[in-house]
N, C-alpha and C positions, 0 to 999 in steps of 0.2 A: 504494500500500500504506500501512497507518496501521502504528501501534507501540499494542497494547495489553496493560498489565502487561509491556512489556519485550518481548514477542512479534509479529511480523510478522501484519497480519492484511489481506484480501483489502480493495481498497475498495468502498463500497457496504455494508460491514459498521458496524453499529451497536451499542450495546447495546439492550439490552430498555427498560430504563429512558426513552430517549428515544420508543419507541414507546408506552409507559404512560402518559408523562406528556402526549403528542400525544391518545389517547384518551380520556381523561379530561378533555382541554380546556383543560389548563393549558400557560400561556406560562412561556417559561425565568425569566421577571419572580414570575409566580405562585411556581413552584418557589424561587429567590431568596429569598422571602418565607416562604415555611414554611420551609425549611432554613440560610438564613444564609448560603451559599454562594454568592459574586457567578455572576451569569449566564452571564461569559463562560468562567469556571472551570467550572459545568456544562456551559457547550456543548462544548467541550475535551474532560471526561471524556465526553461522549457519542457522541463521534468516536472516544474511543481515542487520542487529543493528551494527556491529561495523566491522570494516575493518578488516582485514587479514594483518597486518605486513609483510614485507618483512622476515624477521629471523622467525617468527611464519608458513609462507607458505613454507620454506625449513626445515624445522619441521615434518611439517606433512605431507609434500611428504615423506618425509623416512621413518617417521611410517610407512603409509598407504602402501608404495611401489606403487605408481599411478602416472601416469604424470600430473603435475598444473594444464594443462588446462582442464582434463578432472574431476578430483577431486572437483575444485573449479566453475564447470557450475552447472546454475540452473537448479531444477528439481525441479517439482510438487512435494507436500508434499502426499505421500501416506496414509499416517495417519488420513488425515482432520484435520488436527489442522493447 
């Protein structure tokens, strides 16, 4: 089970965010680069390991061009990991 925003969530769960930024073809290095945010800090929020910062979530909505809430919902990991 992961911890995301404080909440128990199933493993195998992701956010959306990690699946967006896999389609679009960027590496966690890439994302680093537009947003400022060390890599390992996004892979963390992208697991549901470490929260999402207020100034980090209007961040990465503007990279991304996506609305928060649809960016930052969970989604099954398609990968199996």
């Amino acid at each position: 089970m992961l911890m995301v925003n404080g909440q128990v969530q199933e493993a195998g769960m992701v956010l959306k965010m990690r699946v967006e930024r896999e389609r679009r073809g960027w590496s966690l290095t890439d994302l680093t680069v537009k947003t400022g945010i060390d890599s390992s800090s996004l892979s963390m929020c992208e697991r549901g390991l470490l929260p999402i910062y207020p100034g980090w979530r209007r961040r990465l909505v503007e990279v991304f061009g996506m609305p928060e809430a649809e960016l930052f919902t969970e989604v099954q990991d398609g990968n199996g990991k």
